[in-house]
VEXFI-269576 format. One line per 2 residues: their letters; for each residue x, y, z of C-alpha. Coordinates in steps of 0.05 Angstrom, whole numbers. Example, Ala and Ser with C-alpha at 12.3 -4.5 7.8 and 13.67 -1.06 7.14 Angstrom:
BEGIN
as = 246/-90/156  273/-21/143
***
This chain:
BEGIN
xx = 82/-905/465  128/-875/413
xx = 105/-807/390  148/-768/328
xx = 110/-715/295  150/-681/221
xx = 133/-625/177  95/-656/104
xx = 81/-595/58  30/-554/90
xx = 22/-584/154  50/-632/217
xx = 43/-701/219  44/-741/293
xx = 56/-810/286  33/-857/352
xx = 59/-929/364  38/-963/420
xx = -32/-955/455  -64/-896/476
xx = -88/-918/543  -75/-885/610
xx = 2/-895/622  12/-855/553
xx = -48/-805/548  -16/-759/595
xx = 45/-757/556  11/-757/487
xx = -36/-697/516  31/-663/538
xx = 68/-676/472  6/-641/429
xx = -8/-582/471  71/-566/471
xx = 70/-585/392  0/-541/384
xx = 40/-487/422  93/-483/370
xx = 64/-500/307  28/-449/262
xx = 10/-507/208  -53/-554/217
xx = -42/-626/246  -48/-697/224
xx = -47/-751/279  -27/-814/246
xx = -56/-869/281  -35/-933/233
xx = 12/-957/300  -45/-955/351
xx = -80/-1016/368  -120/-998/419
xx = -149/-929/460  -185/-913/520
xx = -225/-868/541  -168/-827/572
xx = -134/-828/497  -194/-803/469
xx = -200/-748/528  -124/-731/511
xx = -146/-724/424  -205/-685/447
xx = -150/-636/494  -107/-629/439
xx = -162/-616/386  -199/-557/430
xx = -131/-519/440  -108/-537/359
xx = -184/-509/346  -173/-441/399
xx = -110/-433/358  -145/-429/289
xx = -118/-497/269  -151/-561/256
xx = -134/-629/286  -149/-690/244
xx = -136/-760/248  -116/-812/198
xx = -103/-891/189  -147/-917/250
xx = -146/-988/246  -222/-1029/253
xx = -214/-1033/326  -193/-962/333
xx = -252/-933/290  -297/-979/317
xx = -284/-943/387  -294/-885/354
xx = -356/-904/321  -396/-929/383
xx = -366/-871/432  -392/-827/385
xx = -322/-791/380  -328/-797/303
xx = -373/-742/291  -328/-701/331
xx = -264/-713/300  -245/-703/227
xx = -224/-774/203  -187/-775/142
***
């Protein structure tokens, strides 16, 4: 998985490529809670290069959005794909995130 992240206006934007599965969640969870540690602006995930997640990728989003959350930001997510909200959807994980 490729993971950038850049500054847009008022807030950082990560963008993923690849899948969020359990060789990358690790190092996706790492990335964000270093990122969260630095950042003082709110943060976008953009998810329009992830095909598929599992449940450790959503365990690493839900990581990174409790420590964005105890740092008085908010984590959102944008550009899931069908398959991606879908998961989402039926894990329930869509009332928990903010899905723009």
């Amino acid at each position: 998985m490729d993971i950038t992240s850049r500054q847009v206006a008022d807030r950082t934007v990560v963008h993923l490529d690849g899948r969020l599965d359990v060789t990358s969640a690790k190092v996706f969870e790492d990335f964000m809670l270093d990122l969260i540690g630095k950042a003082s602006s709110d943060i976008v995930v953009d998810m329009s290069g992830v095909h598929y997640v599992a449940s450790s990728g959503l365990r690493a989003l839900t990581v990174a959005a409790k420590k964005a959350n105890a740092s008085g930001r908010k984590l959102s997510l944008s550009n899931l794909h069908a398959n991606v909200r879908e998961v989402f959807d039926i894990s329930g994980f869509s009332s928990v995130f903010m899905i723009v």
